[in-house]
C-alpha positions as a Markdown table, in Angstrom:
| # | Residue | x | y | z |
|---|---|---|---|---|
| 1 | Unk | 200.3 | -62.0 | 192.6 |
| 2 | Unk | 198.2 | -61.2 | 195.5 |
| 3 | Unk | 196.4 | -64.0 | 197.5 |
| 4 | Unk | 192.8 | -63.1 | 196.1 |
| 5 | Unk | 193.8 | -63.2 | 192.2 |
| 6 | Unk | 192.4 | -66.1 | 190.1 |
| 7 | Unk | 195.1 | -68.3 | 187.8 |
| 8 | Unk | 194.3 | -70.5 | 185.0 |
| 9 | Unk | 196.2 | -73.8 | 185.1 |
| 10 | Unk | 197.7 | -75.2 | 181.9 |
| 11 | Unk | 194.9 | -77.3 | 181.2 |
| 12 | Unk | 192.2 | -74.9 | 182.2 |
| 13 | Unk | 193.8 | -72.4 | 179.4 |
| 14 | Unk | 193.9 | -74.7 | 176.7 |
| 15 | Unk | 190.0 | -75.7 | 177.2 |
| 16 | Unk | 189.4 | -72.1 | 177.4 |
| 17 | Unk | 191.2 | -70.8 | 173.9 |
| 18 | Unk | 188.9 | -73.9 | 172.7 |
| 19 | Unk | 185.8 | -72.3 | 174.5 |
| 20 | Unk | 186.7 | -68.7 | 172.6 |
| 21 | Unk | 187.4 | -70.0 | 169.1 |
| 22 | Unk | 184.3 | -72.1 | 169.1 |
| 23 | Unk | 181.8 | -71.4 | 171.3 |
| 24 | Unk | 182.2 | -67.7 | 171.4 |
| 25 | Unk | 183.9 | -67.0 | 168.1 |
| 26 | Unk | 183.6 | -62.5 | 168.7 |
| 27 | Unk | 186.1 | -63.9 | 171.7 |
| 28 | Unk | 188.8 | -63.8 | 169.7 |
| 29 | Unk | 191.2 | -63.6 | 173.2 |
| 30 | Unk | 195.0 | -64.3 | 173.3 |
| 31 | Unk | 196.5 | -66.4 | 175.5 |
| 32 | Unk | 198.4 | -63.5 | 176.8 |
| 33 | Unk | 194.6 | -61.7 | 177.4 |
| 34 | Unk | 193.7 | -64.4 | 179.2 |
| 35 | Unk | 196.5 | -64.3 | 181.3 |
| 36 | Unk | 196.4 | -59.9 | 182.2 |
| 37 | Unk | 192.2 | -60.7 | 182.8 |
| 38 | Unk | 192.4 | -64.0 | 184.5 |
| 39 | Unk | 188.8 | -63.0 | 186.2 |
| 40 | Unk | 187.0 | -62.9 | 183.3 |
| 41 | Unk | 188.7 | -66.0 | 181.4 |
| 42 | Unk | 187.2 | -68.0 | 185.0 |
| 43 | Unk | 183.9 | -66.1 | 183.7 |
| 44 | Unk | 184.2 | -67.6 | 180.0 |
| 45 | Unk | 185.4 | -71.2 | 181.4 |
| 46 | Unk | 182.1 | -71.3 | 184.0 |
| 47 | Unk | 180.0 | -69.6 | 181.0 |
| 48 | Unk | 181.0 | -72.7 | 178.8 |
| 49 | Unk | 179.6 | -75.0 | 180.6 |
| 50 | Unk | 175.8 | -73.7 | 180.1 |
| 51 | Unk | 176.5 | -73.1 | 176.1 |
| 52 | Unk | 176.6 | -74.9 | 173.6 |
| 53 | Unk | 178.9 | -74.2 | 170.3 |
| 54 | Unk | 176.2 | -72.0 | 168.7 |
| 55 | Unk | 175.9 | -69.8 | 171.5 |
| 56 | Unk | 172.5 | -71.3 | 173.0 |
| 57 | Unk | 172.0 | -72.5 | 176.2 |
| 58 | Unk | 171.8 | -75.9 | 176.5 |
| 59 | Unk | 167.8 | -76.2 | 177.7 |
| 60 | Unk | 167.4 | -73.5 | 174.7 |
| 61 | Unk | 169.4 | -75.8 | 172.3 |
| 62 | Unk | 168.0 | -79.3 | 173.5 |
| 63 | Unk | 164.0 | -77.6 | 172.8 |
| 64 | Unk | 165.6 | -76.3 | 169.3 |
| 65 | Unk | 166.5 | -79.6 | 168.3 |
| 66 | Unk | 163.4 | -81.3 | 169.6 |
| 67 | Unk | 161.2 | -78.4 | 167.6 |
| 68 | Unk | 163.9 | -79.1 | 164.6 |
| 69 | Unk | 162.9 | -83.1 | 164.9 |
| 70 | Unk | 158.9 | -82.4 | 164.7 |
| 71 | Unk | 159.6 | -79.4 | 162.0 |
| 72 | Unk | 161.4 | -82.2 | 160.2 |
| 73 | Unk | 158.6 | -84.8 | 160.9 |
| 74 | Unk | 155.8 | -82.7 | 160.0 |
| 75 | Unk | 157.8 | -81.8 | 156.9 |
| 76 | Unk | 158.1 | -85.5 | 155.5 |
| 77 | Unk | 154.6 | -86.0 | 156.6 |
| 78 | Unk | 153.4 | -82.8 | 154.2 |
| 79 | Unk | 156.1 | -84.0 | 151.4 |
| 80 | Unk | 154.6 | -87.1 | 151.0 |
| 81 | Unk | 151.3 | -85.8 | 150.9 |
| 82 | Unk | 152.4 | -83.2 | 148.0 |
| 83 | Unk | 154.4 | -85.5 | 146.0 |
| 84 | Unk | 151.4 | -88.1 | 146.1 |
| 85 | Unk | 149.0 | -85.2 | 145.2 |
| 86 | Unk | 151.2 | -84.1 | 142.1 |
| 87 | Unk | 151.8 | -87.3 | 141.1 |
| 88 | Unk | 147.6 | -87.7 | 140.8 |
| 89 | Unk | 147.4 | -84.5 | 139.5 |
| 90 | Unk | 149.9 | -85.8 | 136.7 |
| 91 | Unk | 148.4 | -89.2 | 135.9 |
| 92 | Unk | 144.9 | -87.2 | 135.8 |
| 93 | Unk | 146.3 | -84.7 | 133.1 |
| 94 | Unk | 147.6 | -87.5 | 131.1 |
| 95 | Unk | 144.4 | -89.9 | 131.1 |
| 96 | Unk | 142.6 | -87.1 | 130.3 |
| 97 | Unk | 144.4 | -86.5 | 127.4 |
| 98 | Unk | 144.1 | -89.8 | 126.3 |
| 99 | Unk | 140.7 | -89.5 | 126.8 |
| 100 | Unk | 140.2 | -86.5 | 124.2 |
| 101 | Unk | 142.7 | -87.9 | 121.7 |
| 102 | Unk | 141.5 | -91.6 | 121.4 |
| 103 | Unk | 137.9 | -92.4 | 120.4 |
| 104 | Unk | 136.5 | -93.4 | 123.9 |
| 105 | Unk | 132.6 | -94.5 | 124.4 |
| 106 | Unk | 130.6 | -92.4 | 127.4 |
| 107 | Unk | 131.0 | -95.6 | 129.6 |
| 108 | Unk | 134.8 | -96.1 | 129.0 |
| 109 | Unk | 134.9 | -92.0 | 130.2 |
| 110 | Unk | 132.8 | -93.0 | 133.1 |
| 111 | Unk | 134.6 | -95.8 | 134.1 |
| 112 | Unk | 135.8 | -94.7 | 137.7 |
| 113 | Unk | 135.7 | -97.9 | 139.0 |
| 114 | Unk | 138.7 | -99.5 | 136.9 |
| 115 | Unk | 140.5 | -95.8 | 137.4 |
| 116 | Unk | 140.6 | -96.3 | 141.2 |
| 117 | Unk | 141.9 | -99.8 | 141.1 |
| 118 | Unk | 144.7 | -98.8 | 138.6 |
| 119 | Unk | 145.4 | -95.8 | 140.3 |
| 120 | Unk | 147.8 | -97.2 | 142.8 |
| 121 | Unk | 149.4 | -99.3 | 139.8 |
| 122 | Unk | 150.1 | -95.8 | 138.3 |
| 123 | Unk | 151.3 | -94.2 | 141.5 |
| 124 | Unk | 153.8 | -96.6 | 141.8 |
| 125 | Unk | 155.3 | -96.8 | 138.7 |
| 126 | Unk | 155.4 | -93.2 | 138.2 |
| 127 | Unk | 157.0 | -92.5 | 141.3 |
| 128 | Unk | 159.4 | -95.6 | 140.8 |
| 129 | Unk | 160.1 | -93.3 | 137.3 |
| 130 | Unk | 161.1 | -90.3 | 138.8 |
| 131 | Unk | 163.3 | -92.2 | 142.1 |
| 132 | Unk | 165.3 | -93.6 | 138.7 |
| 133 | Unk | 165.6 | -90.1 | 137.5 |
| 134 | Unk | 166.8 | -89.0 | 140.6 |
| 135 | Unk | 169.1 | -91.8 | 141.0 |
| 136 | Unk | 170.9 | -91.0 | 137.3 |
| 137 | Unk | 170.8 | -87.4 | 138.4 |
| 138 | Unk | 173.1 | -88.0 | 141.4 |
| 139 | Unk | 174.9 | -91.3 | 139.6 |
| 140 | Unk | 175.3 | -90.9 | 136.0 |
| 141 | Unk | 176.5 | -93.7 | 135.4 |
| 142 | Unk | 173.6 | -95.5 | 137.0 |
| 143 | Unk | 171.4 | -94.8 | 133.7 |
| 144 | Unk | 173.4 | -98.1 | 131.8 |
| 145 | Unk | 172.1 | -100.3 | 135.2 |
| 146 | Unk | 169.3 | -102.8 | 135.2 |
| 147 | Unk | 166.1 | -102.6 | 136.4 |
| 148 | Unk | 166.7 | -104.6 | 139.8 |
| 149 | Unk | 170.2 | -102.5 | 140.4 |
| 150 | Unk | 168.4 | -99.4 | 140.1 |
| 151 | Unk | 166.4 | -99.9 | 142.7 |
| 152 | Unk | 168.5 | -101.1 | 145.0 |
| 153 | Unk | 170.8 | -98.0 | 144.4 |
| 154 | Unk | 167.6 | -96.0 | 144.8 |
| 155 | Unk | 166.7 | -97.9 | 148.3 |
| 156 | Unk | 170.5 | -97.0 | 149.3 |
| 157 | Unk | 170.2 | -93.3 | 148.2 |
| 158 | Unk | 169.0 | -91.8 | 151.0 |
| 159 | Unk | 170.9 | -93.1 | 153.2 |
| 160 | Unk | 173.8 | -92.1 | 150.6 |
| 161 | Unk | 172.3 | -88.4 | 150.6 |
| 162 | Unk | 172.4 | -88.0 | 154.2 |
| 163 | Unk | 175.9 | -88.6 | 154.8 |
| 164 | Unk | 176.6 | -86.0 | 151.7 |
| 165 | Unk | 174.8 | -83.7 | 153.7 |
| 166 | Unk | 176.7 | -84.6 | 156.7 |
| 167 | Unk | 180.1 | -84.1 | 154.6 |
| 168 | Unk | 179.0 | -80.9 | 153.4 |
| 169 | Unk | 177.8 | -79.8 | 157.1 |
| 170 | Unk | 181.4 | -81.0 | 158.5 |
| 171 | Unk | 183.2 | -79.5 | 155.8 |
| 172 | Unk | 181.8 | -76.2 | 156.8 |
| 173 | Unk | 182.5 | -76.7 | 160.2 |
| 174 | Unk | 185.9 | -77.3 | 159.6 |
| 175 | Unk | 185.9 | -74.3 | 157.2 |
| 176 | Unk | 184.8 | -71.9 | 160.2 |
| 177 | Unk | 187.4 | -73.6 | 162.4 |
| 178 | Unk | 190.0 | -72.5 | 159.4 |
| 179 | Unk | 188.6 | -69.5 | 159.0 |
| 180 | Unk | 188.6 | -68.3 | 162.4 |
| 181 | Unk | 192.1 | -69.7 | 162.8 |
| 182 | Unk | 193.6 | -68.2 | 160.0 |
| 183 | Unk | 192.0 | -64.6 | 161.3 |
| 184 | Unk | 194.1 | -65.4 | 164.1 |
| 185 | Unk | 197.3 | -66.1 | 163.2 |
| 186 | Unk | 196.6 | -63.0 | 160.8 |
| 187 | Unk | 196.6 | -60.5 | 163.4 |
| 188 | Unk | 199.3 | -62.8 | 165.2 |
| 189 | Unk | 201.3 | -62.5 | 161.7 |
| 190 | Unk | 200.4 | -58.9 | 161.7 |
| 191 | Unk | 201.9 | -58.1 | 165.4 |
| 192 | Unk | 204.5 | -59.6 | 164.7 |
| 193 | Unk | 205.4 | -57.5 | 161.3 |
| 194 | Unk | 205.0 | -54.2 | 163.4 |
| 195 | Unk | 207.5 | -55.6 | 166.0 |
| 196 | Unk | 209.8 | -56.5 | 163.2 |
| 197 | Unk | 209.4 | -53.3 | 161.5 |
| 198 | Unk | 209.6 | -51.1 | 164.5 |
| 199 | Unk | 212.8 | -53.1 | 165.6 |
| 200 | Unk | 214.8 | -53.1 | 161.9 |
| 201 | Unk | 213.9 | -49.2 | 162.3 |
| 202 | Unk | 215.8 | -49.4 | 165.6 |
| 203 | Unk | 218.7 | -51.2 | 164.0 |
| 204 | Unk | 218.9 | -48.7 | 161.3 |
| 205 | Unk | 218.7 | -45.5 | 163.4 |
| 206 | Unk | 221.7 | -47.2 | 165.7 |
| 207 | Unk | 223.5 | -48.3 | 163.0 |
| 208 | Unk | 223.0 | -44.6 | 161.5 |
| 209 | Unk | 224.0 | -43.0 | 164.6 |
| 210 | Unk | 227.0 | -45.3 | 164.9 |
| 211 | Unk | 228.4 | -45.4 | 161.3 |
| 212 | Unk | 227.6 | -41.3 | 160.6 |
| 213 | Unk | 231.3 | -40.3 | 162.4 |
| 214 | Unk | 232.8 | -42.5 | 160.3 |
| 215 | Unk | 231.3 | -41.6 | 157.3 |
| 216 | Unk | 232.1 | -37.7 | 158.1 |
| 217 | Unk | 235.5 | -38.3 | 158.5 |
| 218 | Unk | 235.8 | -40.2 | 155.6 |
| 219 | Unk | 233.7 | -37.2 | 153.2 |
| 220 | Unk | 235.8 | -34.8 | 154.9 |
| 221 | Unk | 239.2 | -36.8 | 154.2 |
| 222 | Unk | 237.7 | -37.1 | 150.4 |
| 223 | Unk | 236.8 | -33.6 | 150.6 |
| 224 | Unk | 240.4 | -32.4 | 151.9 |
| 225 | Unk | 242.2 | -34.3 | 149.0 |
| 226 | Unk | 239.8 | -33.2 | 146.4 |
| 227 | Unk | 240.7 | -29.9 | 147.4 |
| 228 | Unk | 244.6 | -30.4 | 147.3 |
| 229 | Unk | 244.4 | -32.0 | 143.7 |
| 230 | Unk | 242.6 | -29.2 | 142.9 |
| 231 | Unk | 245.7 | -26.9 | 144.5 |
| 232 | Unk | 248.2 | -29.2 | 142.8 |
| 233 | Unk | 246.3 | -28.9 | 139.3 |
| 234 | Unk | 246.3 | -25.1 | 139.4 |
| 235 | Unk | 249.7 | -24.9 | 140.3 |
| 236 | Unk | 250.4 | -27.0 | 137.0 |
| 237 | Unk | 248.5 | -24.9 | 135.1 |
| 238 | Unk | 250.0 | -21.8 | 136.5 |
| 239 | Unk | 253.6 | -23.5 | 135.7 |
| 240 | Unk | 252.9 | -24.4 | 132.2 |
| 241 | Unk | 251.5 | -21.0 | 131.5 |
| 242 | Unk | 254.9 | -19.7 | 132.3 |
| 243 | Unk | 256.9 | -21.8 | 131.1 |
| 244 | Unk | 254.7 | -21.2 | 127.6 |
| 245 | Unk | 255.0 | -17.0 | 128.1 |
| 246 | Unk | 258.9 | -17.2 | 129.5 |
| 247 | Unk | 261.8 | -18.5 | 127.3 |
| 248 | Unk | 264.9 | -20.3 | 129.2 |
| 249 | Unk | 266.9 | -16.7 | 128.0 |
| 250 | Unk | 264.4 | -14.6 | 130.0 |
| 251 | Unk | 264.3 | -16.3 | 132.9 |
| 252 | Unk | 268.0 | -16.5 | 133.2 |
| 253 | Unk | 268.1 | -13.2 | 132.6 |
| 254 | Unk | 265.3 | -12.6 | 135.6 |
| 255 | Unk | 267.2 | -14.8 | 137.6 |
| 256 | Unk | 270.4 | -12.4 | 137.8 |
| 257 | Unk | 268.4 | -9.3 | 138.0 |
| 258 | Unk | 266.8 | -11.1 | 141.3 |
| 259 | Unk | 270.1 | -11.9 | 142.5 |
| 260 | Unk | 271.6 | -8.4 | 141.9 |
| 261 | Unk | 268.1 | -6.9 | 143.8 |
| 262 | Unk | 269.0 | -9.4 | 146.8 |
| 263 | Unk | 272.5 | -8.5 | 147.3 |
| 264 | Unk | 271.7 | -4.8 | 147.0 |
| 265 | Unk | 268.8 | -5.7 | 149.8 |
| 266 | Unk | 271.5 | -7.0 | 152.0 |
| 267 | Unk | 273.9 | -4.1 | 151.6 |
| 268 | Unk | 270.8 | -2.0 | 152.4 |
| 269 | Unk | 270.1 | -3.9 | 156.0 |
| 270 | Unk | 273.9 | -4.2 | 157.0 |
| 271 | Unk | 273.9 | 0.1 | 156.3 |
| 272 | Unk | 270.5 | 0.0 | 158.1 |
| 273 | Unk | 272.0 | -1.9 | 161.1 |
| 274 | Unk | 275.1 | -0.3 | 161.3 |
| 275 | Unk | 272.8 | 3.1 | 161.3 |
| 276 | Unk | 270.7 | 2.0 | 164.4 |
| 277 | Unk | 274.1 | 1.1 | 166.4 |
| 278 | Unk | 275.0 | 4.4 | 165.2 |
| 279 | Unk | 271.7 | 5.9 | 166.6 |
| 280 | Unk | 272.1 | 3.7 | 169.8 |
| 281 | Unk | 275.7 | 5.5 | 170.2 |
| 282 | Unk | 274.5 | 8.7 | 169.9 |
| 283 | Unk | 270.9 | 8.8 | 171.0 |
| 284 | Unk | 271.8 | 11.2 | 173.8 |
| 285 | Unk | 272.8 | 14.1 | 171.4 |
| 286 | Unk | 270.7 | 16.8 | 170.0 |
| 287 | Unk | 270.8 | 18.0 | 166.6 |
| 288 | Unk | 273.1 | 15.2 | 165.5 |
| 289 | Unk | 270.8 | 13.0 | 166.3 |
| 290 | Unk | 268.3 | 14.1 | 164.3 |
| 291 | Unk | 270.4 | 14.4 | 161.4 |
| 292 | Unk | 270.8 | 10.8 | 162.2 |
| 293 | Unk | 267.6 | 10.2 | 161.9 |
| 294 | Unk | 266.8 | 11.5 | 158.9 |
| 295 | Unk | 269.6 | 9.4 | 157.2 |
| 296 | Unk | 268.3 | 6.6 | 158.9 |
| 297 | Unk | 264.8 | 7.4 | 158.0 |
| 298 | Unk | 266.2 | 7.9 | 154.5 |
| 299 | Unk | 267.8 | 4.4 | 154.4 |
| 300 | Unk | 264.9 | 2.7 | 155.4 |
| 301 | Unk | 262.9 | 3.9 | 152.5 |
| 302 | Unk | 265.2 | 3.0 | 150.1 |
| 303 | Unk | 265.6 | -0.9 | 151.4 |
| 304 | Unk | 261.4 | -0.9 | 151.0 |
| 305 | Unk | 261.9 | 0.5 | 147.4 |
| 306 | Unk | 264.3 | -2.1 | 146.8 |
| 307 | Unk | 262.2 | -5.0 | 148.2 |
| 308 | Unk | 258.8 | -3.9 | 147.0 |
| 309 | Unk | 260.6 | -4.0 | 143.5 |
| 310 | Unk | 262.1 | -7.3 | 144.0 |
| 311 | Unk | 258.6 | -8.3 | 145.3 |
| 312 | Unk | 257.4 | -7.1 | 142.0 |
| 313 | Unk | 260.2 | -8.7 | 140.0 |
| 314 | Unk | 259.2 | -12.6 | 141.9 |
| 315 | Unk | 255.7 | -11.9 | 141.0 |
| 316 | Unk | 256.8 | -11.7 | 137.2 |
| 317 | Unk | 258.5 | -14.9 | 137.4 |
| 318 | Unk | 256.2 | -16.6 | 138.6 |
């Protein structure tokens, strides 16, 4: 490594893979591509340290949550507001239902004065109402409970609510975490296959290469005794059509009449030898010679009769 080249240490690489699988979660760097780019994994580490984990930097995330907090506080300022108008709105419908089914005098309608006073009598007991339906909503088995335990379940529920939500938020964030760990060791899982595949092909091809000698000798072995059996069979059948065509009698018979045929072949070489010492002897004379010739010529064509028919004769045997 040249003097000027940047290394992580150990510790400096483990905050880093942090850094990439939560602050910058489309980072989805290897330790192995932080190690070929160390310049840029020193880019991520200084980068971390002006982010936060959503990607903000921190001045813009610290005025996000401060505009979050008066969002919030202007939004239970404007909730209580609605839910005290609606609840007027609803004691308002109902008196003035009572009002047209009941037989009120003009100065019992009129009576604004006692209205106002009861008003927040009303308000209260009709918000107290729907806290206990709320409460029996999220509980159940709160709706069997007393007055007095209601309502301290009720004073309790908020706080109980918030921490759900707090659950819920950090059971998401652990789901990203899993998520974006699982997508890892998927493509890890998934490099890994391709190296295992490529390297059983290997094995195969080697083993294929190694083993295909072998197998060739062995084929042609199997091949070359196939091929005799198949010899040997034919012979057989050659045999046992003979022996079914040819009685013991005849082939006795053929057996002399071979013998005879090989004598009378000898007799007819010793004559043909005893003609070419002759023609040796006298291969310096004239017209002898040439009667010479043609009874050696003469003699030689009667041995080839003789063996073409004892050729013949083998051939029938057979």
């Amino acid at each position: 490594m040249a003097s000027g080249d940047f290394c992580l240490p150990g510790e400096g690489m483990e905050i880093l893979q942090q850094v990439c699988s939560k602050q910058l979660p489309p980072c989805n760097l290897s330790e192995e591509d932080l190690l070929r780019n160390p310049h840029f994994g020193k880019l991520l580490l200084g980068l971390s340290q002006h982010i936060d984990e959503s990607g903000l930097s921190l001045t813009l995330a610290k005025e996000q949550a401060q505009a979050w907090k008066e969002v919030r506080l202007h939004k239970t300022i404007w909730l209580r507001s609605e839910i005290l108008q609606r609840v007027i709105q609803e004691l308002l419908v109902d008196y003035y239902v009572k009002t047209q089914d009941t037989n009120l005098t003009l100065d019992d309608k009129k009576d604004f004065v006692w209205m106002r006073a009861r008003l927040p009598l009303e308000v209260e007991e009709q918000l107290k109402k729907k806290c206990f339906t709320l409460l029996c909503y999220h509980d159940p088995n709160s709706d069997s409970d007393g007055e007095t335990l209601k309502a301290a379940k009720v004073w309790k529920l908020a706080e109980v609510l918030v921490g759900e939500k707090q659950q819920c938020q950090d059971a998401k964030s652990q789901q990203k975490e899993q998520m974006v760990l699982l997508e890892k060791k998927s493509a890890t899982y998934s490099q890994v296959l391709l190296r295992c595949l490529a390297l059983l092909q290997r094995l195969l091809q080697e083993h294929r290469l190694k083993t295909q000698s072998e197998l060739d000798r062995i084929n042609a072995q199997y091949l070359e005794i196939k091929c005799s059996a198949m010899i040997l069979k034919l012979r057989m059948e050659e045999l046992k059509i003979l022996s079914d065509t040819y009685t013991a009698e005849k082939v006795e018979v053929h057996r002399l009449i071979r013998d005879r045929l090989e004598g009378a072949i000898r007799l007819q070489e010793q004559d043909m030898e005893k003609s070419r010492q002759v023609l040796s002897t006298y291969d310096v004379l004239g017209e002898e010679f040439d009667r010479l010739v043609k009874e050696y010529t003469c003699l030689k064509q009667a041995t080839e009769n003789k063996r073409w028919a004892l050729r013949e004769f083998n051939k029938a045997c057979r």
